[in-house]
N, C-alpha and C positions, 0 to 999 in steps of 0.2 A: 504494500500500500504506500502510494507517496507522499511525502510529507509536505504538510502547509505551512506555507510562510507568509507572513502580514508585511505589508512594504508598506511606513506610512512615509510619505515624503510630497514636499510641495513641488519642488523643480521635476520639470518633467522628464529633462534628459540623463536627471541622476536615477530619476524611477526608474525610467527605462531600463538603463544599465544595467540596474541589478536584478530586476525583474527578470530581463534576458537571459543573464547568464544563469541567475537560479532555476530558470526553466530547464535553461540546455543540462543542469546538471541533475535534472527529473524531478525537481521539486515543484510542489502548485504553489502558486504565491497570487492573492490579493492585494487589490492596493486603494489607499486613501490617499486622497490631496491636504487634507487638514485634520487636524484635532479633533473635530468631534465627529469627523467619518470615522477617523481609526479608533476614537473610544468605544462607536459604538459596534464595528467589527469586531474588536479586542473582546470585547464584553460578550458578543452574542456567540460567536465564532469558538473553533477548537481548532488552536495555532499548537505549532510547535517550537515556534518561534516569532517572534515580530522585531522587525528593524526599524527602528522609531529614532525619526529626525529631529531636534531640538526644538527646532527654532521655525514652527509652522502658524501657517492663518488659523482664526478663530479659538484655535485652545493648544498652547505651546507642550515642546515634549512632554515640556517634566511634570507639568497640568496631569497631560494623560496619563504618564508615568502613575503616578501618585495614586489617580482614581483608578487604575487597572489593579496596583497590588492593593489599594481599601476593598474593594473587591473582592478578595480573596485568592483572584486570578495566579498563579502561580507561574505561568509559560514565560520560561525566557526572554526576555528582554536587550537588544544591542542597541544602545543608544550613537546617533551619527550626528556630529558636530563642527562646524569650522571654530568651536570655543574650543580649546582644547588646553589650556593651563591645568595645573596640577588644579585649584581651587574646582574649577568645571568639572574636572574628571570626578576627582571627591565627592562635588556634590550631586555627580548622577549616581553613583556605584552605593550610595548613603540612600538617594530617594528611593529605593527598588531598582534599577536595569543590575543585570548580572554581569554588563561590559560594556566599555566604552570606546569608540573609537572615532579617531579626527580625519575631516576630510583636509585636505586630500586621500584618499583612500585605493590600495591595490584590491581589485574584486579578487583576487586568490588569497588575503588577509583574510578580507570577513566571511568567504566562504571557508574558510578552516577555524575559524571562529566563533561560525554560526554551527557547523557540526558537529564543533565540542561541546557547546552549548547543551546540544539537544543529547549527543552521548549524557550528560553529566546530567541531565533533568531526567535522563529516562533509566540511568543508574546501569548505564553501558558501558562505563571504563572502557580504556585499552585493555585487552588480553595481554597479562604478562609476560613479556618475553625477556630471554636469558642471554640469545645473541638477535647482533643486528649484521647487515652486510652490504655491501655496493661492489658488484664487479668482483674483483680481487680486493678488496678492503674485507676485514670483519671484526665486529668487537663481540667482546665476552662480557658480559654486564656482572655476573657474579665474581670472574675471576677478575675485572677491572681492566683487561689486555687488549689492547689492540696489535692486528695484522694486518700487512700488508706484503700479497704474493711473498707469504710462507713467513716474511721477516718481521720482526718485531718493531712497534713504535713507543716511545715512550711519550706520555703525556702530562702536561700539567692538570689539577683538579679541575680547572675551570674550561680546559681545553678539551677535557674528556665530557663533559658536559654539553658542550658546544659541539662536538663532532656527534654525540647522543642523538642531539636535537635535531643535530642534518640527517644522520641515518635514518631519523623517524617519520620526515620528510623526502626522503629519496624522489628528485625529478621535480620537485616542485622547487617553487619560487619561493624563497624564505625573506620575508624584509628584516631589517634593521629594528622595527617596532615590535616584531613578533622576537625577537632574540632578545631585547632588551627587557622583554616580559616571561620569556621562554627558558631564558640563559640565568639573566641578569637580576630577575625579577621586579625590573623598574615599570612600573607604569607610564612614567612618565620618561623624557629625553633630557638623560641630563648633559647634553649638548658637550658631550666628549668625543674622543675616534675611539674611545675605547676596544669597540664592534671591529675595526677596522683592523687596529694592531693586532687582537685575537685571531682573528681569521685569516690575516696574512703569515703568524705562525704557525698557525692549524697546518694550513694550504704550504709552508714550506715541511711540515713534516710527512703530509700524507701523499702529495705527489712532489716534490724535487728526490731525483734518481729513480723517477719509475717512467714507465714508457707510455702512460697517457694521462692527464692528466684529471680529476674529478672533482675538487671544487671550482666551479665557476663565478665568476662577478658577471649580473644580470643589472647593465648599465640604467641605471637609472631608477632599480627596483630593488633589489636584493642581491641573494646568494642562492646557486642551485646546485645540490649534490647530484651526481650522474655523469653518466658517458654522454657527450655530444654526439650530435650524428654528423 
Protein backbone atom coordinates (compact mmCIF):
# COMPACT_ATOMS: atom_id res chain seq x y z
CA UNK A 1 0.00 0.00 0.00
CA UNK A 2 1.52 3.57 -0.69
CA UNK A 3 2.02 5.88 1.52
CA UNK A 4 0.44 9.47 1.84
CA UNK A 5 2.13 12.55 2.09
CA UNK A 6 0.56 16.15 2.98
CA UNK A 7 2.51 18.91 0.97
CA UNK A 8 1.30 22.11 2.48
CA UNK A 9 3.13 24.84 0.80
CA UNK A 10 2.06 28.24 -0.88
CA UNK A 11 4.61 28.63 -3.83
CA UNK A 12 3.61 26.69 -6.43
CA UNK A 13 6.86 25.72 -8.10
CA UNK A 14 8.23 24.50 -4.71
CA UNK A 15 4.95 22.28 -4.54
CA UNK A 16 5.57 21.06 -7.56
CA UNK A 17 8.81 19.84 -6.89
CA UNK A 18 8.30 17.88 -4.20
CA UNK A 19 5.18 16.60 -5.01
CA UNK A 20 6.94 15.28 -8.30
CA UNK A 21 9.45 13.74 -7.08
CA UNK A 22 7.49 12.04 -4.12
CA UNK A 23 5.31 10.70 -6.71
CA UNK A 24 8.08 9.37 -8.86
CA UNK A 25 9.20 7.76 -5.72
CA UNK A 26 5.46 5.86 -5.35
CA UNK A 27 4.36 7.94 -2.66
CA UNK A 28 0.43 9.66 -2.83
CA UNK A 29 0.82 13.00 -1.74
CA UNK A 30 -1.97 15.99 -1.34
CA UNK A 31 -1.58 19.35 -1.36
CA UNK A 32 -2.74 22.67 0.22
CA UNK A 33 -1.82 26.25 -0.65
CA UNK A 34 -2.56 27.61 2.81
CA UNK A 35 -3.05 27.01 6.50
CA UNK A 36 -6.27 26.37 6.82
CA UNK A 37 -6.58 23.94 3.69
CA UNK A 38 -3.79 21.87 5.36
CA UNK A 39 -5.32 22.12 8.84
CA UNK A 40 -8.16 20.99 7.75
CA UNK A 41 -6.51 17.90 5.55
CA UNK A 42 -4.15 17.36 8.47
CA UNK A 43 -7.14 16.87 10.74
CA UNK A 44 -9.56 14.81 8.47
CA UNK A 45 -6.87 12.88 6.42
CA UNK A 46 -4.50 9.75 7.46
CA UNK A 47 -0.95 11.01 6.42
CA UNK A 48 2.15 9.40 7.03
CA UNK A 49 3.80 12.23 6.87
CA UNK A 50 3.08 16.01 6.12
CA UNK A 51 5.70 18.60 4.81
CA UNK A 52 4.43 21.87 6.31
CA UNK A 53 5.88 25.36 5.03
CA UNK A 54 6.23 28.06 7.80
CA UNK A 55 5.50 30.96 6.47
CA UNK A 56 1.87 30.59 4.58
CA UNK A 57 -1.59 32.73 3.73
CA UNK A 58 -4.33 32.68 6.18
CA UNK A 59 -2.81 30.41 9.19
CA UNK A 60 1.20 30.30 9.37
CA UNK A 61 3.02 26.82 9.92
CA UNK A 62 3.50 26.87 13.37
CA UNK A 63 -0.47 28.07 13.72
CA UNK A 64 -1.11 24.67 12.19
CA UNK A 65 1.75 23.01 13.74
CA UNK A 66 0.24 23.76 17.19
CA UNK A 67 -3.42 22.96 16.29
CA UNK A 68 -2.44 19.59 14.45
CA UNK A 69 -0.49 18.09 17.70
CA UNK A 70 -3.65 19.82 20.35
CA UNK A 71 -5.36 17.49 18.33
CA UNK A 72 -3.81 14.77 19.22
CA UNK A 73 -2.63 14.09 15.76
CA UNK A 74 0.52 12.36 16.01
CA UNK A 75 1.88 12.00 12.07
CA UNK A 76 5.20 13.26 11.41
CA UNK A 77 5.77 16.51 10.91
CA UNK A 78 8.80 18.22 8.57
CA UNK A 79 8.71 21.79 8.86
CA UNK A 80 10.29 23.97 5.44
CA UNK A 81 11.66 27.34 6.06
CA UNK A 82 13.80 30.20 4.51
CA UNK A 83 14.20 31.01 8.64
CA UNK A 84 16.48 28.82 9.59
CA UNK A 85 18.68 30.29 12.78
CA UNK A 86 19.26 28.05 15.55
CA UNK A 87 16.25 30.33 17.52
CA UNK A 88 13.75 29.19 14.34
CA UNK A 89 14.98 25.78 14.29
CA UNK A 90 14.37 25.49 18.38
CA UNK A 91 11.30 26.91 18.13
CA UNK A 92 9.69 24.41 15.46
CA UNK A 93 11.26 21.09 16.99
CA UNK A 94 9.73 22.70 20.71
CA UNK A 95 6.14 23.57 18.87
CA UNK A 96 5.60 19.70 17.65
CA UNK A 97 7.40 19.06 13.96
CA UNK A 98 9.76 16.06 14.45
CA UNK A 99 12.31 18.08 11.88
CA UNK A 100 13.22 20.98 10.57
CA UNK A 101 14.77 21.86 7.55
CA UNK A 102 15.92 25.26 5.58
CA UNK A 103 15.35 26.07 2.04
CA UNK A 104 17.33 26.07 0.01
CA UNK A 105 16.77 22.41 0.12
CA UNK A 106 18.40 19.00 -1.81
CA UNK A 107 14.98 16.92 -2.77
CA UNK A 108 17.29 13.79 -1.82
CA UNK A 109 17.77 15.46 1.96
CA UNK A 110 14.14 15.58 2.62
CA UNK A 111 13.20 12.53 0.85
CA UNK A 112 15.75 10.49 3.34
CA UNK A 113 14.28 12.51 5.98
CA UNK A 114 10.83 12.04 5.24
CA UNK A 115 11.59 8.07 5.22
CA UNK A 116 13.05 8.19 8.50
CA UNK A 117 10.60 9.91 9.63
CA UNK A 118 7.81 7.60 8.86
CA UNK A 119 10.46 4.31 9.69
CA UNK A 120 10.66 5.95 13.31
CA UNK A 121 6.77 6.67 13.62
CA UNK A 122 5.93 3.29 12.54
CA UNK A 123 8.74 1.69 14.99
CA UNK A 124 10.75 0.23 11.71
CA UNK A 125 14.38 0.95 12.64
CA UNK A 126 17.03 -0.17 10.52
CA UNK A 127 17.79 -3.88 10.76
CA UNK A 128 20.93 -4.22 12.56
CA UNK A 129 23.63 -4.86 10.66
CA UNK A 130 27.38 -6.17 11.70
CA UNK A 131 29.16 -5.29 8.28
CA UNK A 132 28.66 -2.68 5.71
CA UNK A 133 30.60 -2.61 2.18
CA UNK A 134 31.20 -0.63 -1.23
CA UNK A 135 32.80 -2.47 -4.12
CA UNK A 136 36.11 -3.64 -2.55
CA UNK A 137 35.63 -1.58 0.77
CA UNK A 138 34.06 -3.28 3.89
CA UNK A 139 33.68 -2.40 7.59
CA UNK A 140 33.15 -4.72 10.58
CA UNK A 141 30.88 -2.64 12.98
CA UNK A 142 31.49 -5.12 15.82
CA UNK A 143 35.17 -5.72 15.30
CA UNK A 144 35.51 -1.76 14.53
CA UNK A 145 37.86 -2.68 11.01
CA UNK A 146 37.82 -1.51 8.11
CA UNK A 147 39.02 -3.17 4.55
CA UNK A 148 40.09 -2.30 1.64
CA UNK A 149 40.94 -5.09 -1.20
CA UNK A 150 42.07 -7.42 1.52
CA UNK A 151 44.29 -4.43 3.35
CA UNK A 152 43.67 -2.90 6.24
CA UNK A 153 42.69 0.82 7.01
CA UNK A 154 43.01 2.56 10.17
CA UNK A 155 40.72 5.05 11.24
CA UNK A 156 40.00 7.91 13.60
CA UNK A 157 36.73 7.71 15.87
CA UNK A 158 35.16 10.32 14.04
CA UNK A 159 36.22 9.09 10.76
CA UNK A 160 34.99 5.74 11.36
CA UNK A 161 31.71 7.33 11.93
CA UNK A 162 31.65 9.27 8.81
CA UNK A 163 32.61 6.59 6.50
CA UNK A 164 29.47 4.46 8.62
CA UNK A 165 27.32 7.10 7.49
CA UNK A 166 28.44 7.00 3.76
CA UNK A 167 28.28 3.11 3.76
CA UNK A 168 24.66 3.50 4.94
CA UNK A 169 24.16 5.76 2.01
CA UNK A 170 25.86 3.95 -0.69
CA UNK A 171 25.10 5.89 -4.22
CA UNK A 172 23.26 8.59 -2.84
CA UNK A 173 23.95 12.05 -2.53
CA UNK A 174 24.86 12.86 1.14
CA UNK A 175 24.81 16.82 1.81
CA UNK A 176 26.93 18.72 4.36
CA UNK A 177 23.48 19.35 6.54
CA UNK A 178 22.78 15.66 6.66
CA UNK A 179 26.57 14.84 8.09
CA UNK A 180 26.41 17.72 10.32
CA UNK A 181 23.26 16.00 11.97
CA UNK A 182 24.20 12.48 10.93
CA UNK A 183 28.01 12.75 11.96
CA UNK A 184 28.28 15.68 13.84
CA UNK A 185 25.02 15.83 15.54
CA UNK A 186 24.64 19.71 14.91
CA UNK A 187 21.48 20.88 13.89
CA UNK A 188 22.53 23.62 13.00
CA UNK A 189 25.94 25.19 10.71
CA UNK A 190 28.22 26.05 12.65
CA UNK A 191 29.83 27.69 9.62
CA UNK A 192 33.32 25.62 9.93
CA UNK A 193 35.12 23.33 6.93
CA UNK A 194 35.03 21.04 9.55
CA UNK A 195 33.00 18.51 6.94
CA UNK A 196 35.46 19.33 4.45
CA UNK A 197 38.99 18.58 6.36
CA UNK A 198 37.09 15.06 7.46
CA UNK A 199 36.22 13.96 4.36
CA UNK A 200 39.32 14.94 2.59
CA UNK A 201 41.16 12.60 5.19
CA UNK A 202 38.59 9.95 4.89
CA UNK A 203 38.96 10.09 0.89
CA UNK A 204 42.91 10.13 1.33
CA UNK A 205 42.78 6.81 3.25
CA UNK A 206 40.13 4.89 1.60
CA UNK A 207 41.02 5.60 -2.02
CA UNK A 208 44.93 7.09 -2.44
CA UNK A 209 46.91 3.75 -3.61
CA UNK A 210 43.86 1.91 -4.90
CA UNK A 211 42.82 1.61 -8.42
CA UNK A 212 39.42 3.50 -8.51
CA UNK A 213 38.43 5.61 -6.63
CA UNK A 214 34.90 5.90 -4.35
CA UNK A 215 34.28 8.85 -2.50
CA UNK A 216 33.04 11.42 -4.79
CA UNK A 217 32.59 15.44 -4.34
CA UNK A 218 28.97 16.05 -5.91
CA UNK A 219 29.75 19.82 -6.92
CA UNK A 220 27.49 21.88 -5.45
CA UNK A 221 25.56 19.34 -3.33
CA UNK A 222 27.39 16.99 -1.21
CA UNK A 223 29.26 13.64 -1.16
CA UNK A 224 28.51 10.23 -2.81
CA UNK A 225 29.98 6.92 -1.84
CA UNK A 226 30.06 4.47 -5.02
CA UNK A 227 31.65 3.58 -8.24
CA UNK A 228 31.15 6.11 -11.01
CA UNK A 229 30.12 4.80 -14.35
Amino acid sequence: MSQKILVVEDDAGIADFIAGGLTEHGFVVDRAENGRDGLFLATDGTYDCIVLDRMLPGMDGMAVLKAVRAAGIETPIIILSALGSTENRIEGLEGGSDDYLTKPFAFAELLARIRLLIRRSKGQGPTPETRLSCDDLEMDLIARKVRRDGKGIELQPREFRLLEYFLRNVGQVVTRTMLLEGVWDYHFDPGTNVIDVHVSRLRKKIDENFARPLLHTVRGSGYRLGIEP
